[in-house]
PyMOL Python script that loads the backbone (N, CA, C, O; Angstrom):
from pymol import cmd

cmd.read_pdbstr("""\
ATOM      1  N   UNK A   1       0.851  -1.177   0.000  1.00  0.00           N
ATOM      2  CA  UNK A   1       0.000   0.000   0.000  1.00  0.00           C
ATOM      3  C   UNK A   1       0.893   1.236   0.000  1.00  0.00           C
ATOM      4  O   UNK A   1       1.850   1.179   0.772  1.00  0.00           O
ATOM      5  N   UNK A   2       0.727   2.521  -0.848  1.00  0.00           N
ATOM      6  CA  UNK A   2       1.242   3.462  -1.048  1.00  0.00           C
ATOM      7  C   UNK A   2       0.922   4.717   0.079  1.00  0.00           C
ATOM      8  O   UNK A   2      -0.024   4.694   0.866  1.00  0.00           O
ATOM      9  N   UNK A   3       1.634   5.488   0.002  1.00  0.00           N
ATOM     10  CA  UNK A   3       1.596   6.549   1.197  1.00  0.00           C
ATOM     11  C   UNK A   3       0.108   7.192   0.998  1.00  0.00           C
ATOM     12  O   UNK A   3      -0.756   7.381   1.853  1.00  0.00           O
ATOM     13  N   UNK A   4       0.080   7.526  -0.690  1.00  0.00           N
ATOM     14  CA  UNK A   4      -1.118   8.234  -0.815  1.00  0.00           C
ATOM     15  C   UNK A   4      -2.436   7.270  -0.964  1.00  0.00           C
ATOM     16  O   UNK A   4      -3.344   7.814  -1.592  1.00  0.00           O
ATOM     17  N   UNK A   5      -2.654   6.225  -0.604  1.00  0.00           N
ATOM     18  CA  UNK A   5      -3.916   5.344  -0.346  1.00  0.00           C
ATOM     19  C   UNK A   5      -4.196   5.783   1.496  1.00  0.00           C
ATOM     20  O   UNK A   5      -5.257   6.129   2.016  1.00  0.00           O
ATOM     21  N   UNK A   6      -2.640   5.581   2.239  1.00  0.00           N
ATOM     22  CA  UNK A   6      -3.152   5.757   3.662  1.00  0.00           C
ATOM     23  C   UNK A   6      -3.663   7.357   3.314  1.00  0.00           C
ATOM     24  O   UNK A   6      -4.876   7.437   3.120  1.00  0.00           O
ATOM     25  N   UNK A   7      -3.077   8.340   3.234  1.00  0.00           N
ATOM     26  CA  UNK A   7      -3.996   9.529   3.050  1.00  0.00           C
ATOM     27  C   UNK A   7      -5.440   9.547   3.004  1.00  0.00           C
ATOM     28  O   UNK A   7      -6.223  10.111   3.769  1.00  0.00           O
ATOM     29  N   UNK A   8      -5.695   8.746   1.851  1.00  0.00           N
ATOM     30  CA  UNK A   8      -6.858   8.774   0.970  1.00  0.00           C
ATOM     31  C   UNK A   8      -8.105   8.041   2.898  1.00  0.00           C
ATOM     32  O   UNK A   8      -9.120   8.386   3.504  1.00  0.00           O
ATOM     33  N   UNK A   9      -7.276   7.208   2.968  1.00  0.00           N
ATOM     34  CA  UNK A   9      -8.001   6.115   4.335  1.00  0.00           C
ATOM     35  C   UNK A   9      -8.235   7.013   5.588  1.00  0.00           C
ATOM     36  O   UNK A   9      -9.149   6.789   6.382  1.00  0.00           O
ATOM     37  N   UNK A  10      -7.276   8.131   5.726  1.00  0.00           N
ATOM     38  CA  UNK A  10      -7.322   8.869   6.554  1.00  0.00           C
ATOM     39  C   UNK A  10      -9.191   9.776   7.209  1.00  0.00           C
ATOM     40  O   UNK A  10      -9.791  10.105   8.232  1.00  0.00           O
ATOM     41  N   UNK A  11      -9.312   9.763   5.706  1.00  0.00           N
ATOM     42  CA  UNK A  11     -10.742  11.230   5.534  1.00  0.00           C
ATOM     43  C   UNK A  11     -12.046   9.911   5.846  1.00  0.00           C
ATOM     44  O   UNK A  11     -13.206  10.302   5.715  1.00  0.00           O
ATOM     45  N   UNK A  12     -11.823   8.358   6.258  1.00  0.00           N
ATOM     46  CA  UNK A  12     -12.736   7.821   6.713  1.00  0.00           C
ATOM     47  C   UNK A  12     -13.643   8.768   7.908  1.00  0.00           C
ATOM     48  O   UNK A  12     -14.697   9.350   7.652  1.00  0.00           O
ATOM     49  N   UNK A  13     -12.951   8.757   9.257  1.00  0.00           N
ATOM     50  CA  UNK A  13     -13.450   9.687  10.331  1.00  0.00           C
ATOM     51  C   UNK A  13     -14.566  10.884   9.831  1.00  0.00           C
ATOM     52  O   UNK A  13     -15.738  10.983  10.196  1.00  0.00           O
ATOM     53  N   UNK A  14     -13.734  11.864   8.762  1.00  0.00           N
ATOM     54  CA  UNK A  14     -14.422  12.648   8.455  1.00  0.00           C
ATOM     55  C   UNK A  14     -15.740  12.577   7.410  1.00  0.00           C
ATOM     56  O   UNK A  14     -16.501  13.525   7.220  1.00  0.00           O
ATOM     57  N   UNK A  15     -15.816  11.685   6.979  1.00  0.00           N
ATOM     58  CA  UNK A  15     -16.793  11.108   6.125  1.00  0.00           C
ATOM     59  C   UNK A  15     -17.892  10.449   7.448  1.00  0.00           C
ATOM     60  O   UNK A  15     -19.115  10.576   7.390  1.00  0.00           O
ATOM     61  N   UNK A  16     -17.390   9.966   8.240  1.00  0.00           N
ATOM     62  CA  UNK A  16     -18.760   9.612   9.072  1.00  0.00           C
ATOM     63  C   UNK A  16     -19.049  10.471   9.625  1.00  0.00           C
ATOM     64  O   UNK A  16     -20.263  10.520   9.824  1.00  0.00           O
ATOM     65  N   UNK A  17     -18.120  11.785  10.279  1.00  0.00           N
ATOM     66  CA  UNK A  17     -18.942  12.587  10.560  1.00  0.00           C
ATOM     67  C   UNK A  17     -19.708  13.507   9.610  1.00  0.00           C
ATOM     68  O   UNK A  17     -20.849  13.676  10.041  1.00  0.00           O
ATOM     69  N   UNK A  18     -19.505  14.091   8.588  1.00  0.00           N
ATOM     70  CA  UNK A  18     -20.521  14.266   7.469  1.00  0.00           C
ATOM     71  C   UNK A  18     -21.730  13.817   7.240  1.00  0.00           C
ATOM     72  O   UNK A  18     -22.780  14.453   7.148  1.00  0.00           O
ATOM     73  N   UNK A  19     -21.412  11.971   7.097  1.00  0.00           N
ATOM     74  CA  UNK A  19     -22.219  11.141   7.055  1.00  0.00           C
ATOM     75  C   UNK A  19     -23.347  11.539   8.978  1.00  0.00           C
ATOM     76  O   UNK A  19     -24.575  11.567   8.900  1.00  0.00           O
ATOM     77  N   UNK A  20     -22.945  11.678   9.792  1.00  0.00           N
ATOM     78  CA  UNK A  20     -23.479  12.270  10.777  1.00  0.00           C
ATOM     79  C   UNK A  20     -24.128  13.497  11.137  1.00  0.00           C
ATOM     80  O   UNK A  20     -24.815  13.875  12.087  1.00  0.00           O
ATOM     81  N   UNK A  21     -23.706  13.979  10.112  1.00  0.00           N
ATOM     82  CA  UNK A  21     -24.103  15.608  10.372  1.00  0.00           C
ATOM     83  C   UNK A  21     -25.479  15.712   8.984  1.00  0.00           C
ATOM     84  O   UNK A  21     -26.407  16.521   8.979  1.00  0.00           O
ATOM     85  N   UNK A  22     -25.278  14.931   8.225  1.00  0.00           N
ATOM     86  CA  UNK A  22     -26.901  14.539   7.529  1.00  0.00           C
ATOM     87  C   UNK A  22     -27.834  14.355   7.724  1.00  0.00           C
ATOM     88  O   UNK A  22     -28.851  14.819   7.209  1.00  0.00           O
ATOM     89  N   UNK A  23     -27.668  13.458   8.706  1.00  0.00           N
ATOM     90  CA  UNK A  23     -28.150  12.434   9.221  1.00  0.00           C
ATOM     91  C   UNK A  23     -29.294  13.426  10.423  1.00  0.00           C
ATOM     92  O   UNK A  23     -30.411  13.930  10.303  1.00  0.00           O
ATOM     93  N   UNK A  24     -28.483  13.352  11.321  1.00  0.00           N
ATOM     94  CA  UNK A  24     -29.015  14.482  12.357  1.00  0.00           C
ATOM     95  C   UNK A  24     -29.831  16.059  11.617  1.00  0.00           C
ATOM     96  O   UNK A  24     -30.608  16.864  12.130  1.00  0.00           O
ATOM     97  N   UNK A  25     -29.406  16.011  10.652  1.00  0.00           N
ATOM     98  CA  UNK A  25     -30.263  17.715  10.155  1.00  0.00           C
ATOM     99  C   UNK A  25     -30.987  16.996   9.260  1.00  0.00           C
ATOM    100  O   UNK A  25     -32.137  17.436   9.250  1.00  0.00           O
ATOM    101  N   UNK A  26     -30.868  16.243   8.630  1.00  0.00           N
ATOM    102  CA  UNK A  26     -32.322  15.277   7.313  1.00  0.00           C
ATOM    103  C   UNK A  26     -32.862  14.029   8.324  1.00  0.00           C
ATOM    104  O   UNK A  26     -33.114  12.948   7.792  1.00  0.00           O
ATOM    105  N   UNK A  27     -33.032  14.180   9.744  1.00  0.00           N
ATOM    106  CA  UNK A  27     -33.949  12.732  10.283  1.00  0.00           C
ATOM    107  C   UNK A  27     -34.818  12.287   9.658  1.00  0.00           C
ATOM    108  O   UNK A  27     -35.218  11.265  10.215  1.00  0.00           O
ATOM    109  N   UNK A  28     -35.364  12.505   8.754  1.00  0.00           N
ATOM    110  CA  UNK A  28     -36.623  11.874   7.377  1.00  0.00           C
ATOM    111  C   UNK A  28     -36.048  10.743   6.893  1.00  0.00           C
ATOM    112  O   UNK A  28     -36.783   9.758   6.834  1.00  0.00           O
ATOM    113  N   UNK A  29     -34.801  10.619   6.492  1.00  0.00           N
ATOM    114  CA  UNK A  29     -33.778  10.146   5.331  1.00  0.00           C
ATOM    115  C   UNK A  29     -33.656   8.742   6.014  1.00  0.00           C
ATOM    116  O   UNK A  29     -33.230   8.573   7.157  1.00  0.00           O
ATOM    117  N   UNK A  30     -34.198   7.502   4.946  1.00  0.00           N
ATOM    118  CA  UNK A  30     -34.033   6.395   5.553  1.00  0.00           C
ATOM    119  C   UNK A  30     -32.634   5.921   5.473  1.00  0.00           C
ATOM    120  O   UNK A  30     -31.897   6.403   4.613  1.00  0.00           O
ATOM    121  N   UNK A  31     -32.141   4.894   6.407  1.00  0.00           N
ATOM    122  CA  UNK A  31     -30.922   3.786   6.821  1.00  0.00           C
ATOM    123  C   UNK A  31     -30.322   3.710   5.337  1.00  0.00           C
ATOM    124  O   UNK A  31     -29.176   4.133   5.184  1.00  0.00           O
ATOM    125  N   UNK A  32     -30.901   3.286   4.420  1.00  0.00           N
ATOM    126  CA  UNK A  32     -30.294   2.902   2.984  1.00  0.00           C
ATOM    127  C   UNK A  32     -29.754   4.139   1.764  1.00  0.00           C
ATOM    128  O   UNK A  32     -29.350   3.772   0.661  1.00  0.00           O
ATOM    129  N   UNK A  33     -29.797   5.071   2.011  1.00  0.00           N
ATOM    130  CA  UNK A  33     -29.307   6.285   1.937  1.00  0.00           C
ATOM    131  C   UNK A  33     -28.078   6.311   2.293  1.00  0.00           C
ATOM    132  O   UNK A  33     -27.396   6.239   1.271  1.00  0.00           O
ATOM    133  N   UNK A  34     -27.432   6.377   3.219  1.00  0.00           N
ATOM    134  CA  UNK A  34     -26.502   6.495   4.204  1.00  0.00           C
ATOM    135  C   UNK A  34     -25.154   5.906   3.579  1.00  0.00           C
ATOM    136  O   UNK A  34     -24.091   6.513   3.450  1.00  0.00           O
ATOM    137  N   UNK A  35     -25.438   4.582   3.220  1.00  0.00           N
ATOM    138  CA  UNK A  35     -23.952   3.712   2.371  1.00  0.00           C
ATOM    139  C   UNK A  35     -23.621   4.567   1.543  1.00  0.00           C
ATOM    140  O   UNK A  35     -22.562   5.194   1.578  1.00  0.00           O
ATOM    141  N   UNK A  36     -24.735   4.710   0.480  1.00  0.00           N
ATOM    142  CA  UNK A  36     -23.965   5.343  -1.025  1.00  0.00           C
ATOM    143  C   UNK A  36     -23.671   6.970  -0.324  1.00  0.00           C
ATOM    144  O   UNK A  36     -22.643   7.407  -0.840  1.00  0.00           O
ATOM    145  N   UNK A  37     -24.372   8.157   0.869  1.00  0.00           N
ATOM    146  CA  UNK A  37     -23.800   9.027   0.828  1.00  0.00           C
ATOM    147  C   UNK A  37     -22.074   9.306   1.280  1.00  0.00           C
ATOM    148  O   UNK A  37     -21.262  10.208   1.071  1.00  0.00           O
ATOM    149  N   UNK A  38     -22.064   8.076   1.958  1.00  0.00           N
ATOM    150  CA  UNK A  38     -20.867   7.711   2.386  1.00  0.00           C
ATOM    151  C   UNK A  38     -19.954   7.948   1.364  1.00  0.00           C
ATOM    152  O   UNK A  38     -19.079   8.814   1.394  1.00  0.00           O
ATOM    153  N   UNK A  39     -20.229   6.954   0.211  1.00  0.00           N
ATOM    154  CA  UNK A  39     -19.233   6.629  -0.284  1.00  0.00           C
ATOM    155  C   UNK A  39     -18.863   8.095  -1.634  1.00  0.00           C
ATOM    156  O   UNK A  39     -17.823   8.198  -2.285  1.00  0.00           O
ATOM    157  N   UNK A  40     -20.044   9.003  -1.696  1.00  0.00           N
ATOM    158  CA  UNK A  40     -20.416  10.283  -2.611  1.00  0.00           C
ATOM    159  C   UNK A  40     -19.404  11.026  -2.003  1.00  0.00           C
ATOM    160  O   UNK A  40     -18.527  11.550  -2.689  1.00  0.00           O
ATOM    161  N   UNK A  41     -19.440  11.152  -0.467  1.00  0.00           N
ATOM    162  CA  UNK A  41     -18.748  12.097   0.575  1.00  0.00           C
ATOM    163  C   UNK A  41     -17.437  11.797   0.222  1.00  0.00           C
ATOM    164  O   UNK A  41     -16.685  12.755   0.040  1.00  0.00           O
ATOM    165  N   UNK A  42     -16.943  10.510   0.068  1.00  0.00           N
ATOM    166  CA  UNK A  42     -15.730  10.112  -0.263  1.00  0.00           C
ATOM    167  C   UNK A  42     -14.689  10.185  -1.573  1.00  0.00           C
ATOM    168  O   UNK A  42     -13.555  10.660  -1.641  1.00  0.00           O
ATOM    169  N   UNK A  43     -15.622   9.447  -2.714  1.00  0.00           N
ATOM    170  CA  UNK A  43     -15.146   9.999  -3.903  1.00  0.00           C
ATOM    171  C   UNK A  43     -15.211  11.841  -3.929  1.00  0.00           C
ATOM    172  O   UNK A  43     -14.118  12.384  -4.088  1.00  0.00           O
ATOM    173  N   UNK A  44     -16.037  12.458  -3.830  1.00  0.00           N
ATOM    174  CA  UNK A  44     -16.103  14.527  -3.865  1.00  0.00           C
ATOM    175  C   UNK A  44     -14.423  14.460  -2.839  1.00  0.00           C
ATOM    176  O   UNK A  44     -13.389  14.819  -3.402  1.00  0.00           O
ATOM    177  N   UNK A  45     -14.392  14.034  -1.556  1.00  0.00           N
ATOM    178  CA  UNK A  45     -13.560  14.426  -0.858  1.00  0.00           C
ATOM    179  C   UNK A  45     -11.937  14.072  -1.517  1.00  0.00           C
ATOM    180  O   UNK A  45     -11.082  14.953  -1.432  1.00  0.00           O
ATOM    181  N   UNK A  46     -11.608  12.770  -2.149  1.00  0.00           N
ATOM    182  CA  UNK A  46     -10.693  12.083  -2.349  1.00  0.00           C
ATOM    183  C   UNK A  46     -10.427  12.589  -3.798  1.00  0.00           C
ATOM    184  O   UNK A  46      -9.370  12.913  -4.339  1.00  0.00           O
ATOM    185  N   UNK A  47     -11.693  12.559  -4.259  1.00  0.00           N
ATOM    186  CA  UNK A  47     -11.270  13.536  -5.665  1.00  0.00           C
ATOM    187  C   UNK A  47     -10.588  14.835  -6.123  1.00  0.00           C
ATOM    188  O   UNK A  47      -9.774  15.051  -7.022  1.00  0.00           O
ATOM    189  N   UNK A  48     -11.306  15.801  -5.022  1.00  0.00           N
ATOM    190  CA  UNK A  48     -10.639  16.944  -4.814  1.00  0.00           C
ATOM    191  C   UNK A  48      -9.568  17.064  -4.388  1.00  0.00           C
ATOM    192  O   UNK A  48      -8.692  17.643  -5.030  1.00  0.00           O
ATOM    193  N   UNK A  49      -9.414  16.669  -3.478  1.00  0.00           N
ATOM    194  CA  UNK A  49      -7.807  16.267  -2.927  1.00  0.00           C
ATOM    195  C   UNK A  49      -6.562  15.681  -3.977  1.00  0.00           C
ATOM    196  O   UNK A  49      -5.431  16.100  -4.223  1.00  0.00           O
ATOM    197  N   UNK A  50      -7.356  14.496  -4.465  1.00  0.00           N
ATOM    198  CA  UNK A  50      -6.033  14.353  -5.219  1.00  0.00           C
ATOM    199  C   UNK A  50      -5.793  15.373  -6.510  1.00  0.00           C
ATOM    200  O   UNK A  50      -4.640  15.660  -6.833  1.00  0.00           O
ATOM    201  N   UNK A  51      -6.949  15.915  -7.243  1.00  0.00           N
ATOM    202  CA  UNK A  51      -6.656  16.957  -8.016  1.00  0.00           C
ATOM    203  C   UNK A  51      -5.753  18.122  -7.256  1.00  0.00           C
ATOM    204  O   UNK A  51      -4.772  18.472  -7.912  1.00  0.00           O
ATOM    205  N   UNK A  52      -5.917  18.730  -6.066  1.00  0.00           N
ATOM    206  CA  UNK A  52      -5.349  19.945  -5.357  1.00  0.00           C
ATOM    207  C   UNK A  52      -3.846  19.187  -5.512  1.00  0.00           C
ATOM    208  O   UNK A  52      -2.900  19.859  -5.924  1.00  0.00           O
ATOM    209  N   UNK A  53      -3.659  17.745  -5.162  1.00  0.00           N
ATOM    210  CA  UNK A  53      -2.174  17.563  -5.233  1.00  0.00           C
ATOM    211  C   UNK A  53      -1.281  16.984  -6.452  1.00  0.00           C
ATOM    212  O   UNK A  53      -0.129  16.598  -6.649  1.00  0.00           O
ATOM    213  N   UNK A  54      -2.497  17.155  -7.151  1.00  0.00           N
ATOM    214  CA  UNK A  54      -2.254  16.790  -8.535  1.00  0.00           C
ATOM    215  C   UNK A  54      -1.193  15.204  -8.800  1.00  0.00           C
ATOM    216  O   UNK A  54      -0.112  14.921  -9.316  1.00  0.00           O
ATOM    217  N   UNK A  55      -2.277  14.522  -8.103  1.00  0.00           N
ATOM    218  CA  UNK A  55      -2.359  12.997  -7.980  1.00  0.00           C
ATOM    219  C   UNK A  55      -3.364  12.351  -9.254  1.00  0.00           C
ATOM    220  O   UNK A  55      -4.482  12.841  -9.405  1.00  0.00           O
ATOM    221  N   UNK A  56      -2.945  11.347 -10.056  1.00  0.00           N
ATOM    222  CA  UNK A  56      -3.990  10.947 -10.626  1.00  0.00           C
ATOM    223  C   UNK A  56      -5.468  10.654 -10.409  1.00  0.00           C
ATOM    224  O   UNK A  56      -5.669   9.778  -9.568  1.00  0.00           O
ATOM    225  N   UNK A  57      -6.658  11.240 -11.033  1.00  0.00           N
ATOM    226  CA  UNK A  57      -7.538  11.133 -10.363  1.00  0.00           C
ATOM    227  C   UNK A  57      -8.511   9.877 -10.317  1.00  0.00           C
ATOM    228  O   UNK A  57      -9.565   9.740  -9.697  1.00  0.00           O
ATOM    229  N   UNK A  58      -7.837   9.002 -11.162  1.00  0.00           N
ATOM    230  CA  UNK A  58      -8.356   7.447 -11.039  1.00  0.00           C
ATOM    231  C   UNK A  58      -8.066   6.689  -9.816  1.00  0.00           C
ATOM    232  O   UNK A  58      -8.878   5.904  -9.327  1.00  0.00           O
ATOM    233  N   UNK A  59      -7.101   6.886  -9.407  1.00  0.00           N
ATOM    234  CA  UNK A  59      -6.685   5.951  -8.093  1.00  0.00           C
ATOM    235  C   UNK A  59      -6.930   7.179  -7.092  1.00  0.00           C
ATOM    236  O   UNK A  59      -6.881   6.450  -6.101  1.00  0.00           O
ATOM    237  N   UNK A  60      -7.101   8.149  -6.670  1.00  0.00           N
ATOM    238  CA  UNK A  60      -7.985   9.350  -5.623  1.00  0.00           C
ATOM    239  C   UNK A  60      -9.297   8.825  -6.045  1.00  0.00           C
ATOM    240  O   UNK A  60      -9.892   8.419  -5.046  1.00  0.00           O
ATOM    241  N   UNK A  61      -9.992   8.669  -7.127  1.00  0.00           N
ATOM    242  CA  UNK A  61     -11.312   8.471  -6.950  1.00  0.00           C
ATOM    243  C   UNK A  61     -11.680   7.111  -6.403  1.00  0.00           C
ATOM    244  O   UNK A  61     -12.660   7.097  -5.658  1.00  0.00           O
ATOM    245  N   UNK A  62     -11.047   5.928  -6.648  1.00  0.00           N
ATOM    246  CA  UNK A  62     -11.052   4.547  -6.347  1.00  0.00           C
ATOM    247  C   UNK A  62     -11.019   4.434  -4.905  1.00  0.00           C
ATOM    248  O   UNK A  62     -11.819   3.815  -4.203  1.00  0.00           O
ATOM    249  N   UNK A  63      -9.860   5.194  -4.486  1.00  0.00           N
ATOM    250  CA  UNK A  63      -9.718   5.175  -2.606  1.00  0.00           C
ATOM    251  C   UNK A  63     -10.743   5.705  -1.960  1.00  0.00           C
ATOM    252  O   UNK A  63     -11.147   5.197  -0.913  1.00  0.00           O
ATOM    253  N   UNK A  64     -11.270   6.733  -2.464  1.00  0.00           N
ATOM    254  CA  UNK A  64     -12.559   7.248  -2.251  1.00  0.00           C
ATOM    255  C   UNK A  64     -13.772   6.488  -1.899  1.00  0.00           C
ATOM    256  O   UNK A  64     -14.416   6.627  -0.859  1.00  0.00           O
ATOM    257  N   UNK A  65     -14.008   5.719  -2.806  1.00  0.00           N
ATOM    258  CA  UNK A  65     -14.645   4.632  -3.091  1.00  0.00           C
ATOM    259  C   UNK A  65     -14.915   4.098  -1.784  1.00  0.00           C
ATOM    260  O   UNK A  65     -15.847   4.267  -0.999  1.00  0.00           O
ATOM    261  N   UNK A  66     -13.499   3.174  -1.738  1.00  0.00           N
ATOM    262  CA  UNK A  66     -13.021   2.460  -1.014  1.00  0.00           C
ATOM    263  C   UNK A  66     -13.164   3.476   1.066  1.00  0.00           C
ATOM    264  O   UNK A  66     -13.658   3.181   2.155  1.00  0.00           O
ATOM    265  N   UNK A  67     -12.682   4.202   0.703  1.00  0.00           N
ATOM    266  CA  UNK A  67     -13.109   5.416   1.932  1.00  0.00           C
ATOM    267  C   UNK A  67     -14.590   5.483   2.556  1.00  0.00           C
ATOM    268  O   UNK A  67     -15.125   5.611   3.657  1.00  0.00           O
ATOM    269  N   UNK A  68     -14.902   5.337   1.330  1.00  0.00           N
ATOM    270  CA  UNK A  68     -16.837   5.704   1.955  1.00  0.00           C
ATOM    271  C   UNK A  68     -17.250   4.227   2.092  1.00  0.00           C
ATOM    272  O   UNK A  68     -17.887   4.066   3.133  1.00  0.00           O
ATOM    273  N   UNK A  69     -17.084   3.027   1.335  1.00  0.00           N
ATOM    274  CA  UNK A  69     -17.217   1.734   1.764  1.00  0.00           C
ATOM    275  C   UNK A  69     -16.800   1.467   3.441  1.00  0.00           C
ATOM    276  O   UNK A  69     -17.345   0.709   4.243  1.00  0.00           O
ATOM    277  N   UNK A  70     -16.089   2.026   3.560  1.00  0.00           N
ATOM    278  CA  UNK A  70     -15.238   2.140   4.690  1.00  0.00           C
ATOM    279  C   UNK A  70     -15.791   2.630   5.692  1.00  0.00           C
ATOM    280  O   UNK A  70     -16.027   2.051   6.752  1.00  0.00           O
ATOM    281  N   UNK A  71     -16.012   3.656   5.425  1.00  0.00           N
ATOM    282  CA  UNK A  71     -17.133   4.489   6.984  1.00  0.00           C
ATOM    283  C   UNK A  71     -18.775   4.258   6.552  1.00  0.00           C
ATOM    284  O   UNK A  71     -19.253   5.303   6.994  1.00  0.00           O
ATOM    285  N   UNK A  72     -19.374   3.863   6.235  1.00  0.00           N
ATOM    286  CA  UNK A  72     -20.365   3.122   6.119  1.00  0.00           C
ATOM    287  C   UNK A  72     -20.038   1.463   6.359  1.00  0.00           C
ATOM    288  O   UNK A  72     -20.292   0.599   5.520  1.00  0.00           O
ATOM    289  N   UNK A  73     -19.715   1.332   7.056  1.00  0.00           N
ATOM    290  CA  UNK A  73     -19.164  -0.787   6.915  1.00  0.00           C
ATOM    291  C   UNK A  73     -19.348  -0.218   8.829  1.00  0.00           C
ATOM    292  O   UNK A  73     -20.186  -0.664   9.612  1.00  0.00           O
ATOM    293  N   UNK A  74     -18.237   0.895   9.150  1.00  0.00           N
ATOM    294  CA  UNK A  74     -18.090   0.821  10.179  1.00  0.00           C
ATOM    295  C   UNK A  74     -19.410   1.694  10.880  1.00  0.00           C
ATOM    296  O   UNK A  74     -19.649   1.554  12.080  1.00  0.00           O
ATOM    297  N   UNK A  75     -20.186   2.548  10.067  1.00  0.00           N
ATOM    298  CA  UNK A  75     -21.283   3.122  11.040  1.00  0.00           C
ATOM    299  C   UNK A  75     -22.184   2.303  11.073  1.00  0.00           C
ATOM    300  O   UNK A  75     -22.887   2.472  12.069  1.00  0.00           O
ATOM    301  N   UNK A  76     -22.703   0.946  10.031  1.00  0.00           N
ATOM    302  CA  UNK A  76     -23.639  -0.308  10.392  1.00  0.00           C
ATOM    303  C   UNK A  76     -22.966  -0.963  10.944  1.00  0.00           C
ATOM    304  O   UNK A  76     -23.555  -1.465  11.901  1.00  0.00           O
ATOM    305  N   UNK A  77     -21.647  -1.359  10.835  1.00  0.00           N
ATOM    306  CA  UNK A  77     -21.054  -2.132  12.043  1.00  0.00           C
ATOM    307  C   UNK A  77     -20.962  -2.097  13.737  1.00  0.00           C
ATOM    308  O   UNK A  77     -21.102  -2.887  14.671  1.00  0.00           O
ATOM    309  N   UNK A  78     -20.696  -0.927  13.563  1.00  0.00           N
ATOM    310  CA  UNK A  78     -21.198  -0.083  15.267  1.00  0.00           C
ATOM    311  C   UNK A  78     -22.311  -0.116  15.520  1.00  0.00           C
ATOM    312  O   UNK A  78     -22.607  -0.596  16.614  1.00  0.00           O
ATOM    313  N   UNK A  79     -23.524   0.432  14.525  1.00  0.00           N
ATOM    314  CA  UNK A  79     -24.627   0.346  15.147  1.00  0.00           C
ATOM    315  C   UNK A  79     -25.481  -1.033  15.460  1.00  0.00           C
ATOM    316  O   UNK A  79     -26.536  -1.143  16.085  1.00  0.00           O
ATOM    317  N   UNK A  80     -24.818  -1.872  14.933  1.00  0.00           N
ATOM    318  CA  UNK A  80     -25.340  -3.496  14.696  1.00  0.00           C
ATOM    319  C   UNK A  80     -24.794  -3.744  16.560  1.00  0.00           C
ATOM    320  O   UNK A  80     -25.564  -3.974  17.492  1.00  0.00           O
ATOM    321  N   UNK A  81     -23.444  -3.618  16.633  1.00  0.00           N
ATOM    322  CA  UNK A  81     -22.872  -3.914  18.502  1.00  0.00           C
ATOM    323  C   UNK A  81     -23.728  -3.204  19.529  1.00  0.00           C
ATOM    324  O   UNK A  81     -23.953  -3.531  20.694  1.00  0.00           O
ATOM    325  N   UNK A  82     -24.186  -2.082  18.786  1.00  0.00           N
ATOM    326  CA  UNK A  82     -24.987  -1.067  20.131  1.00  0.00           C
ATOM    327  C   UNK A  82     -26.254  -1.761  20.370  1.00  0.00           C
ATOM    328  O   UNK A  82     -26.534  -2.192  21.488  1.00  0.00           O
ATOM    329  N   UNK A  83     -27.180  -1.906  19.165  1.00  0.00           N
ATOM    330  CA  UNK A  83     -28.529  -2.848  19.214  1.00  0.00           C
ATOM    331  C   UNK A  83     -28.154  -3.944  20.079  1.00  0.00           C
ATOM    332  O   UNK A  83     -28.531  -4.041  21.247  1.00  0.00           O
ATOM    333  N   UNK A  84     -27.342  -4.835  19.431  1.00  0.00           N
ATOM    334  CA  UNK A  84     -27.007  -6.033  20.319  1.00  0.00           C
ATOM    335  C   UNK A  84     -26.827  -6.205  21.995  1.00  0.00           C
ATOM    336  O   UNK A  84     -27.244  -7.034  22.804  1.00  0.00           O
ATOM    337  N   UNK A  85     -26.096  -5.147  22.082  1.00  0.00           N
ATOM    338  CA  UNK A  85     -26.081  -4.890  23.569  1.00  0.00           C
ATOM    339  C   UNK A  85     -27.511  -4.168  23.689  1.00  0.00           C
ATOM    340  O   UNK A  85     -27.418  -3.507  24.723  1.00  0.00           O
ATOM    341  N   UNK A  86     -28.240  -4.054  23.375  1.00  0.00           N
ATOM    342  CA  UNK A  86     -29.148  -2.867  24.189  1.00  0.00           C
ATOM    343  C   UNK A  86     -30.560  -4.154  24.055  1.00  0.00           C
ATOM    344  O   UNK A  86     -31.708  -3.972  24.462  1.00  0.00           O
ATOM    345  N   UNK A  87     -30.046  -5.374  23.393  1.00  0.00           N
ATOM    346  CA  UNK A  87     -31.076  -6.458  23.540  1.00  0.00           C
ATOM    347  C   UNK A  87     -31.364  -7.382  25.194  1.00  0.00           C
ATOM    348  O   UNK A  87     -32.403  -7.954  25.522  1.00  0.00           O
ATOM    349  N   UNK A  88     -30.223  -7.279  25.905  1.00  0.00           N
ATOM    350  CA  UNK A  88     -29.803  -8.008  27.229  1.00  0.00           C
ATOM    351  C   UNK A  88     -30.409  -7.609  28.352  1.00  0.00           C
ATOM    352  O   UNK A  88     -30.127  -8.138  29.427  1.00  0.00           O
TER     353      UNK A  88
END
""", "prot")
cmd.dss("prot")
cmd.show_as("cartoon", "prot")
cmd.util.cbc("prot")
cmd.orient("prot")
């Protein structure tokens, strides 16, 4: 893995909070929404970025991808442990 993929892995955090800050101001917006804005938040974020560093923008958009897969995996993943515990 290349320096600029961990970069790219970095803007996970900030993508869930985005992904959080939607969420909380659109409460209408159902559960299934949420993956693909993830992963929108990610490619816009990873895209821009690698254009500003004038990184190819095929592999910035791919990590992106991969970024918002990423914080969506982990905000149903978390919320799947919290339910679970809150079943006992």
């Amino acid at each position: 893995m290349e320096m600029r993929e961990l970069f790219g892995l970095a803007g996970v955090p900030f993508i869930i909070a985005m992904v959080e800050m939607v969420k909380r101001s659109f409460p209408g917006l159902h559960g299934e929404t949420f993956a693909p804005l993830a992963v929108f938040f990610g490619i816009v974020i990873n895209g821009a970025v690698g254009m500003y560093l004038g990184i190819d923008t095929f592999p910035a958009i791919m990590t992106g991808i991969v970024a918002g897969l990423v914080a969506s995996g982990l905000y149903s993943g978390g919320k799947a442990v919290v339910e679970m515990g809150s079943e006992d």
